[in-house]
BAGUZA-966658 format. One line per 3 residues: their letters; for each residue x, y, z of C-alpha. Coordinates in pm, whole numbers, plus 50000, padded with zeros to 5 digits. Example, Ala and Ser with C-alpha at 12.3 -4.5 7.8 and 13.67 -1.06 7.14 Angstrom:
AS> 51230:49550:50780; 51367:49894:50714
! end
This chain:
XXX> 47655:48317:48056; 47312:48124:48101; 47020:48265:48346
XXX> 47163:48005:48599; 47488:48200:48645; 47296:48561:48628
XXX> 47128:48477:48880; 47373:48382:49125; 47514:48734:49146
XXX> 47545:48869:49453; 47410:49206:49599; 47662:49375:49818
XXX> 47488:49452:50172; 47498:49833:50143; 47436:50027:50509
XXX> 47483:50417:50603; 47830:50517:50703; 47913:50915:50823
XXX> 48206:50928:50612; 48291:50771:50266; 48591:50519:50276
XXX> 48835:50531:50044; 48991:50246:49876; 49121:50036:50166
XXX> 49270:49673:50256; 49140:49439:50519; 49317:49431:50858
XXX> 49259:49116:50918; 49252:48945:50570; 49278:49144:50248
XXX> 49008:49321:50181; 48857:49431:49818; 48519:49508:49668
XXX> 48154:49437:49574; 48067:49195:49397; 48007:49259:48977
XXX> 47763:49286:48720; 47763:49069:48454; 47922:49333:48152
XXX> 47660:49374:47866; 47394:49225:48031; 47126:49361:48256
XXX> 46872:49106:48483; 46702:49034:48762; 46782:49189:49083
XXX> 47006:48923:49305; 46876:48776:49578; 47115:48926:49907
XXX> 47246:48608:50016; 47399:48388:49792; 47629:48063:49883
XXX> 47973:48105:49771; 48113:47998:49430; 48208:47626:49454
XXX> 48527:47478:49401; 48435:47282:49081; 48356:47574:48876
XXX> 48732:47597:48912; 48770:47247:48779; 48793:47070:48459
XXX> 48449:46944:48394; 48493:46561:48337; 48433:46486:47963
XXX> 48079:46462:47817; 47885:46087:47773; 47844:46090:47387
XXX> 47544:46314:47290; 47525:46554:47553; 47632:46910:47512
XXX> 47987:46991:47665; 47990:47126:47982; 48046:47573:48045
XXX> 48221:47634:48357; 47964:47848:48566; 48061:48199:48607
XXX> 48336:48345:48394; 48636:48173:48516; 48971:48133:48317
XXX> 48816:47890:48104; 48641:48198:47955; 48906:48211:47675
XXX> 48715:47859:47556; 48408:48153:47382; 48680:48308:47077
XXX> 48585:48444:46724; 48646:48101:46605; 48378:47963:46829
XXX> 48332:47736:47093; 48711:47583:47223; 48766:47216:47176
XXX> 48773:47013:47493; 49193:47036:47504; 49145:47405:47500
XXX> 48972:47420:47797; 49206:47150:47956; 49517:47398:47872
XXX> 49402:47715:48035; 49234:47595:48361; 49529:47451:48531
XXX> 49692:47790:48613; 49463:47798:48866; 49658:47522:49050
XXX> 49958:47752:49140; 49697:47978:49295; 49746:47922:49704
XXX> 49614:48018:50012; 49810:48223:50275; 49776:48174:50653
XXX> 49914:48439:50854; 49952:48542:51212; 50014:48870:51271
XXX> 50170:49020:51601; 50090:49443:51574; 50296:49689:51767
XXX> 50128:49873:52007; 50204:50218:51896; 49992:50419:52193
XXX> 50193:50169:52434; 50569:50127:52245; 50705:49903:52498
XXX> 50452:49601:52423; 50274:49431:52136; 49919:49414:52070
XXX> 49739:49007:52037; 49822:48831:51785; 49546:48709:51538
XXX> 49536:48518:51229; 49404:48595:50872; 49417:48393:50540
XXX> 49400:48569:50204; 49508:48443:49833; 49874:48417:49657
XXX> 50007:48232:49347; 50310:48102:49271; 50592:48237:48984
XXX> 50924:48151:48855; 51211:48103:49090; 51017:47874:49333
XXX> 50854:48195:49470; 50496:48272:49538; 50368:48675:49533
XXX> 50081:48779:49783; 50039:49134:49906; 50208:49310:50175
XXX> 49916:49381:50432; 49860:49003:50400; 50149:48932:50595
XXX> 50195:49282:50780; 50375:49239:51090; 50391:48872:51042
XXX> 50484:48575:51327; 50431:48297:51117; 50338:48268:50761
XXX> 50205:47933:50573; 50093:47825:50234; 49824:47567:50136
XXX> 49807:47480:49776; 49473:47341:49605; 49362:47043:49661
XXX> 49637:46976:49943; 49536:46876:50317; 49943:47035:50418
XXX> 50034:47350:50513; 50411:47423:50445; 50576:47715:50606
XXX> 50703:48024:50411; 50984:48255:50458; 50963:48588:50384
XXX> 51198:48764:50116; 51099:49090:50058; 50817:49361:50173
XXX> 50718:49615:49902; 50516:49809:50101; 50413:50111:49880
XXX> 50301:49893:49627; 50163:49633:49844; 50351:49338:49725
XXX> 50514:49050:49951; 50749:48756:49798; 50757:48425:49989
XXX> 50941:48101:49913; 50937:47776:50098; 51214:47583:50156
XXX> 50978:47231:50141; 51089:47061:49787; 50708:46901:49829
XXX> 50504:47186:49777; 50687:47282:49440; 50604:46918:49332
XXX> 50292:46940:49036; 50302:47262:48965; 50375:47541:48685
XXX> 50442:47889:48783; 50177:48138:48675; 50276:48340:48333
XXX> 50253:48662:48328; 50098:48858:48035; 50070:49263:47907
XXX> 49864:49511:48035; 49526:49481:47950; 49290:49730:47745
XXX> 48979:49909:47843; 48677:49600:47835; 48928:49302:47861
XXX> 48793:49011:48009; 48951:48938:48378; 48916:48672:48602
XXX> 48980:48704:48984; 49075:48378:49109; 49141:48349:49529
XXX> 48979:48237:49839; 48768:48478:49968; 48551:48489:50236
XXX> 48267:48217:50266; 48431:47881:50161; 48760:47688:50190
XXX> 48776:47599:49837; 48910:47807:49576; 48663:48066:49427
XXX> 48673:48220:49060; 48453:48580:48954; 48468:48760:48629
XXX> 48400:49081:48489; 48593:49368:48261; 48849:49645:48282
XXX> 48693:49932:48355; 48980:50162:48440; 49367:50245:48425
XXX> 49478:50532:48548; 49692:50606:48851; 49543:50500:49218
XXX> 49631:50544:49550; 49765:50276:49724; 49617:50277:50089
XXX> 49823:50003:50201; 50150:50214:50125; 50005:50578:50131
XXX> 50149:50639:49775; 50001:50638:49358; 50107:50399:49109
XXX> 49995:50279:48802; 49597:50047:48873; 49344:49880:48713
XXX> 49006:49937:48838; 48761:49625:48743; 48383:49535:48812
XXX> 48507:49155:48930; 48373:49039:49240; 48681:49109:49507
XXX> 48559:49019:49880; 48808:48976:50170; 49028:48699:50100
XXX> 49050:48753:49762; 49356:48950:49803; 49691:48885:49684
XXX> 49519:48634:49411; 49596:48678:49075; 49390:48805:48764
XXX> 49417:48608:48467; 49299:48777:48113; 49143:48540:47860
XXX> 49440:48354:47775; 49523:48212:48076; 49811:48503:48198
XXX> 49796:48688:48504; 49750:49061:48470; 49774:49171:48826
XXX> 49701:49083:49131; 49380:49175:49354; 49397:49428:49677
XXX> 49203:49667:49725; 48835:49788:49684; 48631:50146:49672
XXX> 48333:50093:49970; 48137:50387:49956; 47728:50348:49953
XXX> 47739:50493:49627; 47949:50293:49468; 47900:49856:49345
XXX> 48141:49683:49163; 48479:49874:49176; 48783:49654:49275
XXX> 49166:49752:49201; 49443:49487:49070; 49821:49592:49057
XXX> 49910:49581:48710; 50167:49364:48568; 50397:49679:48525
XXX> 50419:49750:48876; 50487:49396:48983; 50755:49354:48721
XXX> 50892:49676:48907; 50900:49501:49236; 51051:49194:49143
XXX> 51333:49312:48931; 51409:49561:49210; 51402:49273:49420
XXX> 51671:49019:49225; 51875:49379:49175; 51917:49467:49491
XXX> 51869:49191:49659; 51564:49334:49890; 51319:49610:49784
XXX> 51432:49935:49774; 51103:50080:49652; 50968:50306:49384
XXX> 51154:50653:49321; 50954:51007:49297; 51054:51331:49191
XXX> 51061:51493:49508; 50860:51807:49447; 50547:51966:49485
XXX> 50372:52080:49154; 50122:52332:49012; 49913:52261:48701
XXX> 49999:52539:48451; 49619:52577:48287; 49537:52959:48268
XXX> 49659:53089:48019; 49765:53425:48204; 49943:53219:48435
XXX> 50142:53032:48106; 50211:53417:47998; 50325:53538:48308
XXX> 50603:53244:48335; 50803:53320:48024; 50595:53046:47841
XXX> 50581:53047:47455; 50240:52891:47313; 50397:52590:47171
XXX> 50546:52509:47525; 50340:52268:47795; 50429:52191:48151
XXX> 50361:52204:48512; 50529:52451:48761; 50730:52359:49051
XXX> 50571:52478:49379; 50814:52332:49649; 51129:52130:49608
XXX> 51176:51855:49941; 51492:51986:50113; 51673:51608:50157
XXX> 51564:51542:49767; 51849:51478:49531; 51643:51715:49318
XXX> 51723:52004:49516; 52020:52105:49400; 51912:52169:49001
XXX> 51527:52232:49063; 51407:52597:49221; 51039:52726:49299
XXX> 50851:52845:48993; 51062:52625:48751; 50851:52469:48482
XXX> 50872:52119:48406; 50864:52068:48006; 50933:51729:48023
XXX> 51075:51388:48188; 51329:51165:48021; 51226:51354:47669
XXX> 50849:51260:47685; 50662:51586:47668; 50421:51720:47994
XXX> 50072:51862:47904; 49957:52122:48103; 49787:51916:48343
XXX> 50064:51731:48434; 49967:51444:48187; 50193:51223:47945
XXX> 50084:51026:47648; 50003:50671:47769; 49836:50437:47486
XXX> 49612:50502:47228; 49376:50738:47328; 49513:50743:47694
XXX> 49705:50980:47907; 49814:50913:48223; 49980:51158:48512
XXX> 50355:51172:48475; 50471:51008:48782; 50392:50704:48605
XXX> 50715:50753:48421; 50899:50822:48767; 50764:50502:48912
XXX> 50919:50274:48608; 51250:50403:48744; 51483:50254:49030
XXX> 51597:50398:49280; 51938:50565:49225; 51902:50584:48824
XXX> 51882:50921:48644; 51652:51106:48445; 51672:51347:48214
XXX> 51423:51664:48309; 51396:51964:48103; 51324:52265:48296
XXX> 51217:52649:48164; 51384:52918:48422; 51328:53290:48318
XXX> 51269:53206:47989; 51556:52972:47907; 51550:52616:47912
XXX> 51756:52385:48125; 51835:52047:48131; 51937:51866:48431
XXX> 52068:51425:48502; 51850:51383:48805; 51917:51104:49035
XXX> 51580:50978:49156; 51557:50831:49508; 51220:50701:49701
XXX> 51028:50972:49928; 51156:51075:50284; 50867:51241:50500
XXX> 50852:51411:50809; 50587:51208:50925; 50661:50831:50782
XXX> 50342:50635:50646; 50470:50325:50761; 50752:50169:50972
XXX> 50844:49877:50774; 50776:49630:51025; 50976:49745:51278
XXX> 50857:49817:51664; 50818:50187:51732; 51092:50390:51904
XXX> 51010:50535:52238; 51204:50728:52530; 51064:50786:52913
XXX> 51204:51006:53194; 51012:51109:53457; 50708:50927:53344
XXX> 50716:51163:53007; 50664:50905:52746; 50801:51042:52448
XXX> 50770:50913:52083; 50820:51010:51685; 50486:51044:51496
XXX> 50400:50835:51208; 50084:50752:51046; 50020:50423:51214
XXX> 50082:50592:51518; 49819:50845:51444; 49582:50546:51359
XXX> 49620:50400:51732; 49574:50711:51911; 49267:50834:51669
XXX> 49146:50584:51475; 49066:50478:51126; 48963:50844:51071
XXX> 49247:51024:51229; 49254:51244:50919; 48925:51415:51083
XXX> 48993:51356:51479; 49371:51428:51505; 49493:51759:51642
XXX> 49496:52023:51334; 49898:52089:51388; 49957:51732:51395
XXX> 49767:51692:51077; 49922:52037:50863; 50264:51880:50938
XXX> 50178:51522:50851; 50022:51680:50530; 50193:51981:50445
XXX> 50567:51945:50613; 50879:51874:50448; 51198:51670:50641
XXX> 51505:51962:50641; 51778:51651:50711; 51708:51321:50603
XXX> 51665:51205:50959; 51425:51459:51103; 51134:51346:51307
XXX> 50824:51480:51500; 50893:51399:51860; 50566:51467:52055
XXX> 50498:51392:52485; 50272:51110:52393; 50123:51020:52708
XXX> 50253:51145:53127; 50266:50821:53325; 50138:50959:53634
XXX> 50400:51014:53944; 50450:51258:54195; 50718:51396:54022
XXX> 50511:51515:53716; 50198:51648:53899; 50018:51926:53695
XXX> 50181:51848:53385; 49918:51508:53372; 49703:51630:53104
XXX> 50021:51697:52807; 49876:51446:52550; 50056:51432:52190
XXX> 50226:51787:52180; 50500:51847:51996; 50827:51874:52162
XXX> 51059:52189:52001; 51316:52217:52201; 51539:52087:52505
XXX> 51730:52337:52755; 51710:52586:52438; 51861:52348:52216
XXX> 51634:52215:51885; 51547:51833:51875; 51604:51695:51516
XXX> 51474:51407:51633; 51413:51124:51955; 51757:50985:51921
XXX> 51902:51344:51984; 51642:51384:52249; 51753:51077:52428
XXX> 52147:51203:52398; 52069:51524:52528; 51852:51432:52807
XXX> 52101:51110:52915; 52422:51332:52886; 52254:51694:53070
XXX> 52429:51812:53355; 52258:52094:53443; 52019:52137:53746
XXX> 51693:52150:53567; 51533:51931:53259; 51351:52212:53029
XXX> 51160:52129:52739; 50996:52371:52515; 50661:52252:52358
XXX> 50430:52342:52149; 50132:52604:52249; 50437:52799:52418
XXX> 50424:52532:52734; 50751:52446:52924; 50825:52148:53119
XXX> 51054:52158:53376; 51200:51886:53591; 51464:51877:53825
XXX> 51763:51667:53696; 51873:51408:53932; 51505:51371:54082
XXX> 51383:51308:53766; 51624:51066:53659; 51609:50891:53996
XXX> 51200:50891:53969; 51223:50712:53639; 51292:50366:53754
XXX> 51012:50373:53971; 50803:50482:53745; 50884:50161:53508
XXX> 50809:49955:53805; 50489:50049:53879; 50372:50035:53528
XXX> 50522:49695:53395; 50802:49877:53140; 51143:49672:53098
XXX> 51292:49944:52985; 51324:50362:52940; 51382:50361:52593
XXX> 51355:50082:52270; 51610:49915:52194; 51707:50083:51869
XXX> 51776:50407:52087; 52028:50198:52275; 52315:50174:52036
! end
């Protein structure tokens, strides 16, 4: 890299926040880190504003007049792979790797949000654009928050002046993957599907290639892995295998792919760590995890997501603690602290077993597994390379003996869901009651990004610490009382739990709705939290109802998916 390219670095604008941010995705366009330090080399401070890589850094330079020195591409851009232990690359080397960066695309979106506070209606729509590249199968990969609730979705490739529209085939939320195709022969006219490669080692060269914020061309950064270890997705509230790197990811940037030094793509950007503390950190899915999602995909047919082992586990450390447990001092593991009640697991696995190891690879102590030379990584990485339905082989110690148990592994039901799947949020209203199921995006609308602080404590212990009895158990709460005559002194019940209905338990709001629609007795009693009772007369209530939706604009008492 020459003092040219150092010096076009740019210094993330770093301010004072009260609370450090984890990882997170952009709302509005995908959203990943600062930008990076060159690796190996320290210089001058960069200047804070810097124009935004241009779009012929991404280009075959056009070949050198005779006597002049061939042209570097500025930055570290796929052409990187041109600087070997041979030496410099010919001029046909550098010809061969750069055009990958032709299948990389950029994604328009418009996104229409539910309105979780107020079920009944939809937020404004707004557009985004972020990055995607296409693969075999006349398909093109992006990630999932790029086209989140999406209206419309269309693809521009490089170099084009069209925008063709996309279709939508699958959704992998928890891993924060979308596939698109588009039914225009045109667009796949020109171009070769991105390769994918392995997964990269610690100090591999990547290169983030995407359109990011501050241009309409296509924009190229560099830098190393730093990282790979399991991350939490924020996008899909779960941890899969991640590579952290020091490449410049900015909002835009994701869904584009990162290409090693050979011209494959290794993951693909989303996410970033922004914390005033921290420079440099951006996370790419690896190329495990989106060969997951993709063979899941042409399995099934849609995504059916990444299995867990649905327990809650202990790290078995002390040695007192090993002793106590039957342990011998050639045996490892980690002990079993709950088992989830609608887990297939539940029928072989009991509190206090201890997990020796998964599908015969051995389980240190710390609930580690032997990754790669000199690596270990947690042991849900082994769970996540499943599908959902396959077994595993677990090998349990119970009162000293060992067990070994088939398991059939099947994706994660919570009490409170961390996402809806793009579907509209269920809702139910008598009497001006407006009652709903909590999830986490509803807890984002009524408290914000930082709901995790500003939600009520008992809403929080259950979203954290709860476990689902019956695979279809909700938390109903009174979200809101749509003020009326009929409901006066009951006005200030916001988001409390409902328990119970005329001494009956709700599971969840569809059995709230059947009870409530089919009572025939004289009063409507609901049991809520904090030991409150609401009580309603019957037929006044019912009768009060439809006035109630009048004077507030609501088509209808409940969603339609509580209609059937």
């Amino acid at each position: 890299m020459d003092d040219s390219s150092a010096s076009n670095k740019r210094k993330r604008k770093r301010g004072r926040k009260p609370k450090a941010s984890p990882p997170s995705p952009d709302r509005s366009s995908p959203t990943p880190a600062p930008a990076p330090a060159a690796a190996g080399r320290r210089g001058r401070k960069p200047r804070r504003h810097e124009p935004p890589a241009d779009a012929d850094a991404a280009r075959p330079p056009s070949p050198p007049h005779r006597g002049e020195p061939k042209p570097v591409a500025n930055g570290g851009d796929a052409v990187s792979v041109a600087v070997s232990e041979a030496g410099p690359a010919t001029w046909d080397e550098v010809v061969r790797v750069v055009p990958c960066m032709d299948a990389v695309v950029k994604v328009f979106c418009v996104h229409t949000e539910p309105n979780f506070s107020l079920p009944w209606q939809r937020k404004r729509q707004y557009s985004s654009s972020s990055s995607g590249f296409i693969i075999g199968g006349r398909r093109v990969l992006t990630n999932a928050h790029s086209v989140e609730h999406y209206t419309q979705v269309k693809l521009k490739k490089r170099g084009s002046d069209t925008k063709y529209l996309a279709t939508v085939l699958a959704i992998g939320t928890e891993c924060d993957i979308a596939l698109l195709t588009v039914s225009d022969d045109e667009f796949w006219e020109g171009v070769s599907p991105v390769e994918f490669g392995t997964l990269p080692a610690l100090q591999d060269a990547v290169t983030v290639v995407g359109y990011p914020i501050g241009g309409d061309t296509i924009s190229v950064t560099s830098g190393v892995v730093s990282r790979i270890e399991i991350l939490s997705y924020v996008h899909g509230s779960t941890e899969l295998l991640g590579l952290q790197i020091d490449a410049a990811i900015n909002s835009g940037n994701s869904g584009g792919p990162a290409f090693n030094d050979r011209g494959k793509c290794v993951g693909i950007a989303f996410q970033s760590l922004k914390h005033e503390d921290a420079e440099n950190i951006g996370y790419v899915i690896p190329t495990p995890v989106i060969t997951h999602f993709i063979k899941d995909y042409e399995k099934s047919g849609e995504y059916t997501g990444f299995p867990i082992l649905g327990i809650e586990w202990q790290k078995m450390e002390n040695p007192d603690l090993r002793k106590s447990m039957g342990m011998k001092p050639d045996q490892k593991g980690v002990r079993v602290r709950r088992v989830e009640p609608t887990a297939p697991e539940s029928g072989c696995l009991q509190p206090s077993d201890i997990i020796l190891s998964f599908d015969r690879v051995d389980i240190a102590n710390d609930g580690t597994v032997p990754f790669r030379h000199g690596e270990r990584i947690g042991f849900s990485y082994l769970v996540s390379q499943k599908y959902t339905g396959e077994k595993a082989l677990v090998k349990v110690l119970r009162d000293s003996k060992v067990h070994e148990f088939k398991i059939r592994l099947a994706t994660h039901k919570r009490l409170v869901a961390a996402h809806v799947k793009g579907r509209p949020p269920s809702y139910y209203i008598v009497a001006g009651f407006v009652f709903a199921a909590v999830s986490v995006p509803y807890l984002r609308s009524e408290y914000g990004k930082d709901y995790e602080f500003d939600a009520p404590v008992k809403l929080l212990v259950k979203h954290l610490h709860a476990m689902a009895e019956s695979p279809d158990e909700q938390l109903v709460v009174v979200s809101q009382v749509l003020v009326a005559d009929i409901n006066i002194g009951y006005e200030e019940i916001v988001n409390t739990q409902v328990l119970a209905f005329n001494g009956q338990p709700v599971k969840n709001l569809k059995n709230l709705v059947i009870m409530v629609e089919n009572c025939k007795d004289e009063f409507l009693k609901f049991d809520l939290e904090y030991d409150q009772i609401v009580v309603l007369e019957t037929k006044t209530a019912k009768a009060a109802t439809q006035d109630i939706l009048t004077t507030h604009c609501i088509p209808s008492a409940m969603s339609d998916d509580l209609k059937a």
